[in-house]
C-alpha positions in Angstrom: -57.8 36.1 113.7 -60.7 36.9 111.2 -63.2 36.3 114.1 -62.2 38.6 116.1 -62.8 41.8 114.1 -65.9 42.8 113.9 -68.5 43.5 111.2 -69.1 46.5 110.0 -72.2 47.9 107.9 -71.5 49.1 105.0 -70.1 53.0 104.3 -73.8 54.0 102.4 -75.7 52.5 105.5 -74.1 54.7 108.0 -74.5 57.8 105.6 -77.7 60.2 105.8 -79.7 60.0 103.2 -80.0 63.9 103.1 -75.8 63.9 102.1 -76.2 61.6 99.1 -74.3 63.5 96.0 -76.0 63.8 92.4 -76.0 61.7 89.8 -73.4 63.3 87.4 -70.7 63.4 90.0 -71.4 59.5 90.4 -68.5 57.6 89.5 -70.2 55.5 87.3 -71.4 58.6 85.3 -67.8 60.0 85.5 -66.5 57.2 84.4 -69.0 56.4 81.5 -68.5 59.8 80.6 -64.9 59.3 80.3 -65.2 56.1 78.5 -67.6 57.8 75.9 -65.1 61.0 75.2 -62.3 58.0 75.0 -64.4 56.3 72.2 -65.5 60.0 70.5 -61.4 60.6 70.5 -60.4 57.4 69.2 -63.4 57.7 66.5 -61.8 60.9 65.1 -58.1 59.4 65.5 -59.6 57.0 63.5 -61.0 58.0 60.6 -57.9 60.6 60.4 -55.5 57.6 60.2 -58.1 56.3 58.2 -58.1 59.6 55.8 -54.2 59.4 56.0 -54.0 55.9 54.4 -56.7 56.3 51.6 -54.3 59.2 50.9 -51.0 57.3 51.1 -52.6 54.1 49.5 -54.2 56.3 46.4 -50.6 58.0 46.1 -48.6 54.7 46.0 -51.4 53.3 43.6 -50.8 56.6 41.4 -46.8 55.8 41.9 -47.0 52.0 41.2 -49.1 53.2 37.9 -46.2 55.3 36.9 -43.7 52.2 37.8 -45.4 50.2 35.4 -45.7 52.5 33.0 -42.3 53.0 33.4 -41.7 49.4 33.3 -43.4 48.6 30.2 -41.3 51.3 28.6 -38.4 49.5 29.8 -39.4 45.8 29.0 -40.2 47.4 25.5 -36.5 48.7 25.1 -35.1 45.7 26.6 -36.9 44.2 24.0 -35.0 46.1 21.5 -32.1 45.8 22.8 -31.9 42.0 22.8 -32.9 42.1 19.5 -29.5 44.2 19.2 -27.7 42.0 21.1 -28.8 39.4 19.0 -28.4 40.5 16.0 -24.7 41.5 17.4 -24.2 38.1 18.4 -25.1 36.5 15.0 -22.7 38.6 13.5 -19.5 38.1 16.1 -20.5 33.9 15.6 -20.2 34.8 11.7 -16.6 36.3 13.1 -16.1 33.6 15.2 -16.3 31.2 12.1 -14.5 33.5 9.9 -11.5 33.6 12.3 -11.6 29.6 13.1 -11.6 29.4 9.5 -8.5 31.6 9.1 -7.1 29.9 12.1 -7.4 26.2 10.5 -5.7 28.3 7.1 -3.2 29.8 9.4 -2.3 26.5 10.9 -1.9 24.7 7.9 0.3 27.5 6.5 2.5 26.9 9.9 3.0 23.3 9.1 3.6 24.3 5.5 6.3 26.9 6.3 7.3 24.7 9.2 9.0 22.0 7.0 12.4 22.5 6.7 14.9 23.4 3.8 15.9 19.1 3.6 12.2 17.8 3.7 11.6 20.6 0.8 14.5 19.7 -1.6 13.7 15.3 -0.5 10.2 15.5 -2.1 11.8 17.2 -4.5 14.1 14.6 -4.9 11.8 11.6 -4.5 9.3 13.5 -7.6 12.5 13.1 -10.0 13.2 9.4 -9.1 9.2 8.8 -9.5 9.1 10.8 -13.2 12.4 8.7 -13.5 10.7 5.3 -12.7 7.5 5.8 -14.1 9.2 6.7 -18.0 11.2 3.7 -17.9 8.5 1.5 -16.6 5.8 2.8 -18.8 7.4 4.6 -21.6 10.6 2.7 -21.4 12.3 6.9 -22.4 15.7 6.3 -21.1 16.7 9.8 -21.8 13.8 11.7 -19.8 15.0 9.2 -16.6 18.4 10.5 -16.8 17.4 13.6 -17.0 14.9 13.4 -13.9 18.0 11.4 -12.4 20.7 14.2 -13.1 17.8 16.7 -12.0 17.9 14.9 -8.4 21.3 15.0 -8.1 22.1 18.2 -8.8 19.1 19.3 -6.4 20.8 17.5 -3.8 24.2 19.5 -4.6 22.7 22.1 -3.9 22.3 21.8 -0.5 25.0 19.8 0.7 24.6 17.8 3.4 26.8 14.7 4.5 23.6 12.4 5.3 22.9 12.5 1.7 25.8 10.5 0.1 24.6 7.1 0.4 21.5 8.8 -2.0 24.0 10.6 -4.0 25.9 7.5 -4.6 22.8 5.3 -5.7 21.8 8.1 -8.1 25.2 8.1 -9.4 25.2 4.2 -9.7 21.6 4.3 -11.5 22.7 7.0 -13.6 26.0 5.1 -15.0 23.6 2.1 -15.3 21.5 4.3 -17.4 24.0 5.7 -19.4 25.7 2.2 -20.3 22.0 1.3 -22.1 21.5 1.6 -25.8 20.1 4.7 -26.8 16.5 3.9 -29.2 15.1 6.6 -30.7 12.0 5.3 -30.4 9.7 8.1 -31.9 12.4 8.7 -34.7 12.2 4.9 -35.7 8.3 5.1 -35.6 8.4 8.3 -37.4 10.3 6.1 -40.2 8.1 3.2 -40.4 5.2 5.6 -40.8 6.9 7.4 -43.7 7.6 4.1 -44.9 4.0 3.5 -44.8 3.2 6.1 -47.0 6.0 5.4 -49.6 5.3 1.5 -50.3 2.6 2.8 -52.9 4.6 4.7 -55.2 7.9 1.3 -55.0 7.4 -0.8 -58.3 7.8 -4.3 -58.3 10.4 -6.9 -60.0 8.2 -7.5 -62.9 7.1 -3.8 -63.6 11.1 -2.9 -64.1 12.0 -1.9 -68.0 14.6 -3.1 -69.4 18.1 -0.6 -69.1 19.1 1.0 -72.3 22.0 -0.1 -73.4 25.2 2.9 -73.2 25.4 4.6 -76.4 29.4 5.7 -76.8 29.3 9.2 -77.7 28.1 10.7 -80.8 30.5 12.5 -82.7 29.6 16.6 -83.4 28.0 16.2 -86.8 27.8 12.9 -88.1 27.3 11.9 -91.7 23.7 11.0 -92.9 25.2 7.5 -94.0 25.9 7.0 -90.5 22.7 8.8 -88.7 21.1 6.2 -91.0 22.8 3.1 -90.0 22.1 4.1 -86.1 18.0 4.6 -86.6 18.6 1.3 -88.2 20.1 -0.2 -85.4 18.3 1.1 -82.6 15.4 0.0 -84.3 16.9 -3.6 -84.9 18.1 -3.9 -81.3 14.6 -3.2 -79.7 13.2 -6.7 -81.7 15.7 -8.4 -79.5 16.9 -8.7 -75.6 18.8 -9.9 -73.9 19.4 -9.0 -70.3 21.2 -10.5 -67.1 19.2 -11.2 -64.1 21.0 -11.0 -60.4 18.6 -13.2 -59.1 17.8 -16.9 -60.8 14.1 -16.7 -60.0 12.4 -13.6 -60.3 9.1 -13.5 -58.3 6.0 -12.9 -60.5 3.1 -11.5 -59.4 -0.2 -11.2 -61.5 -1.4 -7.0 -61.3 -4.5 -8.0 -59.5 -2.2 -9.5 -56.3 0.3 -6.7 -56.0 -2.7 -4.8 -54.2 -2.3 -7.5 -51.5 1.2 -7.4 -51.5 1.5 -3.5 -50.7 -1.4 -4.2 -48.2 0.1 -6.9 -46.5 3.5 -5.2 -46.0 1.9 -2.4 -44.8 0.3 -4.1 -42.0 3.7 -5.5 -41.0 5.1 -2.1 -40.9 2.3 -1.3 -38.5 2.9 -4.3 -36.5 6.7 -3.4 -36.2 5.8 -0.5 -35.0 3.2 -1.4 -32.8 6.1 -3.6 -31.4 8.4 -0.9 -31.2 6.0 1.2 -29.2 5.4 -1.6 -26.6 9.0 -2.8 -26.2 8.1 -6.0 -28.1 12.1 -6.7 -29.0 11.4 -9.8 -30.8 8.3 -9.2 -32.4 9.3 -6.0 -34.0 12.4 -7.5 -35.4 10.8 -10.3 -37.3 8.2 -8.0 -38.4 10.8 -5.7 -40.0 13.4 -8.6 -41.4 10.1 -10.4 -42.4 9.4 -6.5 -44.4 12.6 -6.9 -45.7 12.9 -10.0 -46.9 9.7 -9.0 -49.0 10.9 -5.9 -50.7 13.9 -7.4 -51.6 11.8 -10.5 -53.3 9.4 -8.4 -54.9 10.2 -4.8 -55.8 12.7 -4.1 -58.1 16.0 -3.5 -55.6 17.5 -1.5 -58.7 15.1 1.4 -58.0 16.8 4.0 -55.6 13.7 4.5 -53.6 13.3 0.8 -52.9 17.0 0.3 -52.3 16.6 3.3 -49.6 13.8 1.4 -48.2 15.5 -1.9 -48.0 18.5 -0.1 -46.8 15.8 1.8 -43.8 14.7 -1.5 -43.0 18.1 -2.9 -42.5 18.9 -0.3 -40.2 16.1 -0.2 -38.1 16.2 -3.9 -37.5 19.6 -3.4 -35.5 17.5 -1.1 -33.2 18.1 -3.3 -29.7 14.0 -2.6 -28.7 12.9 -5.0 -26.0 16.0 -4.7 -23.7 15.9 -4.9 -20.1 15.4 -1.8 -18.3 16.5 -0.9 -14.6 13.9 0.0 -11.4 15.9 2.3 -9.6 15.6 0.0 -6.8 19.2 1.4 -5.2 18.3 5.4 -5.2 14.4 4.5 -4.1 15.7 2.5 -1.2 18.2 5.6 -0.1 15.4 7.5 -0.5 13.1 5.7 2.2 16.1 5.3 4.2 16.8 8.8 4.5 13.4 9.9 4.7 13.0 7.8 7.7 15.7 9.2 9.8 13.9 10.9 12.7 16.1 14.3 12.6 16.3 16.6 9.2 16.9 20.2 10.0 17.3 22.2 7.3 19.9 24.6 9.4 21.3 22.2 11.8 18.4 23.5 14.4 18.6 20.8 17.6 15.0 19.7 19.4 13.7 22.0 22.3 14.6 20.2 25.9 11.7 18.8 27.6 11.2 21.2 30.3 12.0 24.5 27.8 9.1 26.4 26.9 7.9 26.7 23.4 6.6 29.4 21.2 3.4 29.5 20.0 2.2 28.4 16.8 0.7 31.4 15.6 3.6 33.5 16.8 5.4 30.8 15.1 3.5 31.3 12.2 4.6 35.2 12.1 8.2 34.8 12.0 8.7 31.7 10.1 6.5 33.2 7.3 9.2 35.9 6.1 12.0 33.3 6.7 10.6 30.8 3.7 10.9 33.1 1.2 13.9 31.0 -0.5 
């Protein structure tokens, strides 16, 4: 189909030369001048927008100064305040400590105040009958265990409560034990050997005793001077003679220079006795003392009223029953444990929380038990 149309010469060709248009209405030159006020307008748009964002960029760099300006201001009072805040949080940890401090206090006051009226008057109870035991174990002082014993029991009649009379009834039973033991005043018997100490120097011996003067009968009023005469010459007569009755068929003689010895010697029986006395040594202390006596009675002159109240001392302390058995309390300390042991004491008959009821807290606890112990 292409073969069949013809060719045609080009539009220029068939075109006079004498109708050819000039060069600036050329399309070319139209166009170029188009393209070259294009470029000349995009030039100025250009360096406008150009202008515009040296403007914008120098007023953002001008803003961003002022942000950090602004920001260093603010870091430098953050600053600050941390150091505040820090110095505010050392002090509430100082709180902190202070209050877990009072807290541990508080809870120890809560299980203080939370014991109840029976665990208060039992170790009340079980320091008697320890005071009790220890003075008859060590200081073997009956009277200061009864008296710790009747101070337990009247403690627990105080408060009477029907799970206490197996306890009641061993104090009872120790106390009757007690009471049925010989009473030994032990510092009053000590107190005597020591003054007997300090007597044994001034007691004089068998053979330092002076004869006794015979008993004059009475003198008459005014006697004659025939018969004052024949008196001065008696009494003078009867003091180349004596005769005198001894008790005792052998007198013990002692030469001056032993009788130092002897007073020594008995002295450090004494001491022994009471040495005896003082550690419940029953046997001991009464040889020591009949073993004293036996001496004053051989070698002092038993005439004399100070060694006859000696001798008579002596034979009273050695009846002192020192040395005898003394109880343990073993009955009232095992009612003790046994009651101590029971799982439920409440002082006011209070019964356990159920399982599933809801319990107070312990320091609310704490602020209403606290006025309530005041007893």
């Amino acid at each position: 189909m292409s073969s069949d149309i013809p060719n045609l010469p080009p539009i220029e060709t068939l075109r006079p030369a004498s109708e050819s248009p000039p060069s600036w209405r050329r399309p070319s030159a139209i166009i170029a001048a188009l393209a070259l006020a294009l470029l000349g307008w995009q030039w100025v748009e250009t360096r406008s927008r150009l202008a515009d964002l040296q403007e914008e960029l120098a007023r953002r760099l001008s803003d961003g100064d002022s942000v950090a300006k602004e920001s260093r201001t603010l870091a430098k009072q953050a600053q600050e305040s941390l150091q505040d805040l820090q110095g505010k949080v050392g002090a509430l940890e100082a709180r902190l400590a202070e209050s877990q401090g009072q807290q541990v206090a508080l809870e120890a006051m809560y299980q203080e105040f939370s014991r109840s009226r029976d665990d208060r008057v039992l170790a009340e109870v079980e320091q008697a009958v320890v005071i009790a035991v220890q003075q008859l174990q060590l200081a073997g002082n009956v009277q200061a265990a009864l008296f710790a014993l009747q101070t337990a029991d009247a403690r627990l009649g105080s408060v009477e409560r029907p799970q206490w009379l197996p306890l009641r009834k061993a104090i009872a039973g120790d106390l009757d034990t007690l009471k049925a033991l010989p009473q030994v005043d032990s510092a009053g018997i000590a107190l005597k050997l020591e003054t007997l100490i300090g007597r044994l120097d001034s007691l004089p011996l068998a053979f330092e005793a002076k004869p006794r003067a015979a008993a004059h009968a009475a003198e008459q009023a005014e006697p004659s001077w025939a018969k004052r005469l024949l008196l001065e010459f008696w009494n003078e007569f009867s003091q180349l003679v004596r005769v005198e009755r001894m008790d005792r068929p052998d007198p013990a003689l002692l030469a001056p220079s032993n009788a130092v010895f002897l007073r020594e010697n008995l002295k450090l029986r004494i001491m022994n006795a009471r040495l005896a006395l003082l550690s419940r040594d029953g046997n001991t202390f009464r040889e020591d003392v009949r073993i004293c006596a036996d001496w004053l009675e051989r070698y002092f002159d038993v005439h004399n009223a100070a060694v006859a109240a000696a001798l008579a001392d002596l034979v009273d302390i050695q009846k002192t029953p020192v040395g005898v058995d003394l109880p343990n309390l073993q009955a009232t300390q095992t009612a003790l444990r046994s009651l101590q042991a029971l799982p439920s004491r409440r002082a006011d008959g209070a019964v356990a929380p159920a399982s599933g009821a809801p319990t107070a807290p312990a320091p609310a606890a704490v602020r209403h038990a606290a006025p309530a112990t005041k007893n």
